[in-house]
N, C-alpha and C positions, 0 to 999 in steps of 0.2 A: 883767241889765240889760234894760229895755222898750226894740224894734226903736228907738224916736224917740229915743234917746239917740244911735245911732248915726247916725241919719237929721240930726238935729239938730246935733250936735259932729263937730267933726274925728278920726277914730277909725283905727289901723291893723287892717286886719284880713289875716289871710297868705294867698298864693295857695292854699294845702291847703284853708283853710276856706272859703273862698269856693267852692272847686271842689266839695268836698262838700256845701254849700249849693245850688248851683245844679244837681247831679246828684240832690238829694234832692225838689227844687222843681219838675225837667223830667219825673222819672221819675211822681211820683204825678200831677203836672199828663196828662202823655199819657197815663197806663192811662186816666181814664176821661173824658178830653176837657173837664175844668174850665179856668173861666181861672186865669191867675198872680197874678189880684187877691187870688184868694183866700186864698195867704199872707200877707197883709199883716195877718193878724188869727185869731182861734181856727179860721177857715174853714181852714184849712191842716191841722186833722186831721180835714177832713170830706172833703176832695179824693180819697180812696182810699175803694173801696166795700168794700175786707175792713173797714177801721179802720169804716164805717158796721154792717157785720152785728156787729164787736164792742161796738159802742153798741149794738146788739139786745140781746145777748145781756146788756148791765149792766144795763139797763131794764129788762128782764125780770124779771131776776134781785129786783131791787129793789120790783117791783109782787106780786111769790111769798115770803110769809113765810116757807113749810116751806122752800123752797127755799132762801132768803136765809139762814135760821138753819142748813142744813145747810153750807153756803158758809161761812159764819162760823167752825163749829167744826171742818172742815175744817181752815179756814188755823190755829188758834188749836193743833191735832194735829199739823200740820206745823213749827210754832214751836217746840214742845215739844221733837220729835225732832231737832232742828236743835240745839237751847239743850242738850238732856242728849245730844248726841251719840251719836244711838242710830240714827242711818238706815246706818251701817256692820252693822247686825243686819236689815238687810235686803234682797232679793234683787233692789229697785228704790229707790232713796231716793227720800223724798218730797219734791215741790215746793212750793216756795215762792210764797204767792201775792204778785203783784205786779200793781197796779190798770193802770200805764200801758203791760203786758205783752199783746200779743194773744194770748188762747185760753188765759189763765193759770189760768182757774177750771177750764178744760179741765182743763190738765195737773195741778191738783193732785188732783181729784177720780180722773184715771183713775190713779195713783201711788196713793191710797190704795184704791181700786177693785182694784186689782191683788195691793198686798199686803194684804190687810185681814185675811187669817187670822193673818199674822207678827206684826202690829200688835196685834193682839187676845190674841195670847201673851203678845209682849213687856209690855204694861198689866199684865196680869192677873200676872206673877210681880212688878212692878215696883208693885201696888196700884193704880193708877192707871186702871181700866178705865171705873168710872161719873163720873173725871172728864171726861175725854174724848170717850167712846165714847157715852156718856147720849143724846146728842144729834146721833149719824151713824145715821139709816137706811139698811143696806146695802143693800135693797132699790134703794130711791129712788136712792141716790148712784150706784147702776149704770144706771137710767134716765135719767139727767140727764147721763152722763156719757154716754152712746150718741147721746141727742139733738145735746148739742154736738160731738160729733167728726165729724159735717156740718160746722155751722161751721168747724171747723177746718182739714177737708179744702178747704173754700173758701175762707177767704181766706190758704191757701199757696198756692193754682193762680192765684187774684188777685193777686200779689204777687211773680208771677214777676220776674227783673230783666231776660233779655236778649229778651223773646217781648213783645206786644203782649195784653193779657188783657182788651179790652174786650168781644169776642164769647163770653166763658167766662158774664158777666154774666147774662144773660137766662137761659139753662139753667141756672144754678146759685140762682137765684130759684125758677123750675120748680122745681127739686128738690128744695130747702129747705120750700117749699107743699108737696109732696108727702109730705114725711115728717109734717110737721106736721101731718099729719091723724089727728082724734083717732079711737083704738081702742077698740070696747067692753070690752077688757080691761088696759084702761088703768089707773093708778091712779089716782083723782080729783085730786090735786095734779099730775100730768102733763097731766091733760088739759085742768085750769089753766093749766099752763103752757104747753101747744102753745097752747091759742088764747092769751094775751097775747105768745108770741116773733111767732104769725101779725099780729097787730095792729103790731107796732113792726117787721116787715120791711114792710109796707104803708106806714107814716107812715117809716121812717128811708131808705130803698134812694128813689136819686136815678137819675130813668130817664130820656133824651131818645131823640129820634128818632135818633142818633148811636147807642145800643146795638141799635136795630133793623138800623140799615144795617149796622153793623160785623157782628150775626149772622149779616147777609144776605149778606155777604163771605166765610163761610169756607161750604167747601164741603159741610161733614156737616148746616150748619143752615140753609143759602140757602135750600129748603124752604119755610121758615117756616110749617109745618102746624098750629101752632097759630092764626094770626091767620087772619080771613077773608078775601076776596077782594079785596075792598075797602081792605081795610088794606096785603096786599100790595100790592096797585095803588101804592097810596101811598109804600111801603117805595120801590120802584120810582123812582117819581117823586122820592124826595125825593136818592135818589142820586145822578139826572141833573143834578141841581139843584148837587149838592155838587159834581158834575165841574165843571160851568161855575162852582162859584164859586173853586174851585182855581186855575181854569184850565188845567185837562187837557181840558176842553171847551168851546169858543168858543160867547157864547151864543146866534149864531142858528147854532150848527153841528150836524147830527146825529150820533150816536154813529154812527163809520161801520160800513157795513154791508159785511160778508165772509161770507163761507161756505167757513170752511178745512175740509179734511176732518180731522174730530176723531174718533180712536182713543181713545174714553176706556178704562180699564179698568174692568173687570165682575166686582164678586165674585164668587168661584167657588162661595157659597152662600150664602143667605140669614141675615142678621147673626140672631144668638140671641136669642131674649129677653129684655132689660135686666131685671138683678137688681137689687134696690132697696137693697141693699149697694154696688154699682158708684160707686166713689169716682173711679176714673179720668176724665180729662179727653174721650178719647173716648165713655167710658161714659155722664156726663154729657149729653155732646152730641148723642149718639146720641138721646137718651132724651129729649130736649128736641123732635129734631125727624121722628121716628117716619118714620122716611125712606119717603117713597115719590113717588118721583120721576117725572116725566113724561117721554116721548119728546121729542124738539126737531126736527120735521120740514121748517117754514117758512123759506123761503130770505130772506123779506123783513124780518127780526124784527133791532132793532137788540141790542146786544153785552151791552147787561143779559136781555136777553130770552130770547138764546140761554143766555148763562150759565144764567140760572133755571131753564131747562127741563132744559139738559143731562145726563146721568148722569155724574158725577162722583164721584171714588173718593180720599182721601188716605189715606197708609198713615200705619203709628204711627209710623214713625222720623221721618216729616217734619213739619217746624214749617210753620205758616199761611205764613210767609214764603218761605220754600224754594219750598211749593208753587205761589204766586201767581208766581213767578219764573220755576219751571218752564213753567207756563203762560201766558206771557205775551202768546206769540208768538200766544193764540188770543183772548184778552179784554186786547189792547193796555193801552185804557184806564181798564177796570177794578184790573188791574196795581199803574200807578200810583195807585190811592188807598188 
């Protein structure tokens, strides 16, 4: 039934379902700071920016014929072994594609990636191998599927449920541009494909000043060594901006000024250099803001100023929440936002 019927008629609906409507509506509305308008219409699977890099990756998929047609006979392999009951003769069964599934093109392609030698047995005693097989590049189906399992790894860090995942946003953009950069020993249908997936992360990924601040908030990317001077400035400013409109900062008030003595912790050796395999969340992050941090000497610098400067250290067991907690007592009202 269309939303207006219920809007329109008198309708019972039960506490359970309402409850998980309104926990499905508040959770992707806060990951990336959308309004609640936007369920009221197809905008409601635009609101989460994993569900936006999986419209990359359709798009994609759909503008790349070799691609599209490997995709196809993929899933049409999968059906096969599903329909003659034959993914028990294998030491992964293969998935099923499913369109409104995030990363399903993923998981089918690395499932047959995986077993493709059992696969190519099982056809060949079973005759069936140039129906199938005619039209899977193992090559290719191993490239494609390396490419998206980025994707992948991003929109599960995206889609956390009890952590806040709008600062993961910006470095996992970063990251995604980085791979996508084409190799000269690329295969030419790759290197198609990296630049149209580059093209539809550019036009579909929804970015406001809101993922700037929120990266500026967590302490491995406040940095922000990629933007210039000026832009920090702004970052800056636009946060001040956001305290007073909270109202955690009164707006002819200054961010008060203290100078507690802050014991930050100090790695005890300089972080490695980021592998471009580094799927993890700090690895990411790391990688996004090539830490190199300044001293904070100035007694007169208000509480955003000092944060940005400060040498600051989160370890892995802690979540951005934990840490801003811990910390509270030295950036008040940074804290609370």
């Amino acid at each position: 039934m269309p939303i207006d019927y219920y809007i329109n008629k008198i309708a019972t609906v039960s506490s359970d379902d309402k409850r998980v409507a309104t926990l499905a509506c508040s959770k992707y509305c806060a990951f990336d700071m959308r309004s609640f308008n936007s369920v009221h219409s197809d905008g409601f699977k635009q609101i989460c920016q994993g569900h936006c890099w999986n419209l990359v990756i359709q798009h994609s998929i759909g503008e790349c014929s070799k691609i599209n047609t490997l995709v196809t006979a993929s899933a049409e392999l999968a059906t096969h072994f599903k329909r003659c009951k034959l993914n028990h003769l294998l030491s992964i069964r293969l998935k099923q594609h499913c369109e409104t599934r995030w990363n399903s093109v993923y998981d089918i392609l690395n499932s047959i990636d995986i077993s493709f030698k059992e696969i190519e047995e099982i056809l060949l005693q079973r005759k069936a191998y140039p129906v199938y097989l005619i039209k899977i590049d193992w090559m290719l189906l191993n490239n494609v599927s390396e490419i998206l399992s980025f994707f992948k790894k991003a929109s599960e860090q995206l889609s956390a449920d009890q952590e806040p995942t709008l600062h993961l946003v910006l470095p996992w953009i970063n990251k995604l541009k980085i791979f996508r950069q084409i190799k000269a020993d690329d295969l030419a249908v790759i290197k198609q494909f990296k630049s149209i997936l580059l093209k539809f992360i550019n036009e579909k990924t929804w970015l406001t000043q809101l993922h700037d601040i929120s990266t500026f908030l967590h302490p491995i990317t406040k940095n922000l060594s990629s933007y210039s001077q000026y832009e920090k400035s702004n970052i800056h400013k636009a946060t001040r901006r956001m305290l007073k409109t909270l109202n955690i900062l009164e707006e002819n008030q200054e961010i008060q000024q203290i100078d507690p003595i802050i014991h930050t912790a100090k790695p005890k050796k300089k972080p490695k250099k980021m592998r471009k395999d580094d799927y993890s969340q700090e690895g990411v992050m790391l990688e996004f803001a090539i830490a190199s941090q300044d001293d904070s000497s100035e007694n007169d610098e208000d509480e955003i100023e000092r944060y940005a400067k400060a040498k600051l250290v989160i370890s892995n067991e802690e979540s951005v929440l934990q840490w801003w907690k811990k910390w509270s007592i030295h950036y008040p009202t940074l804290s609370v936002l």
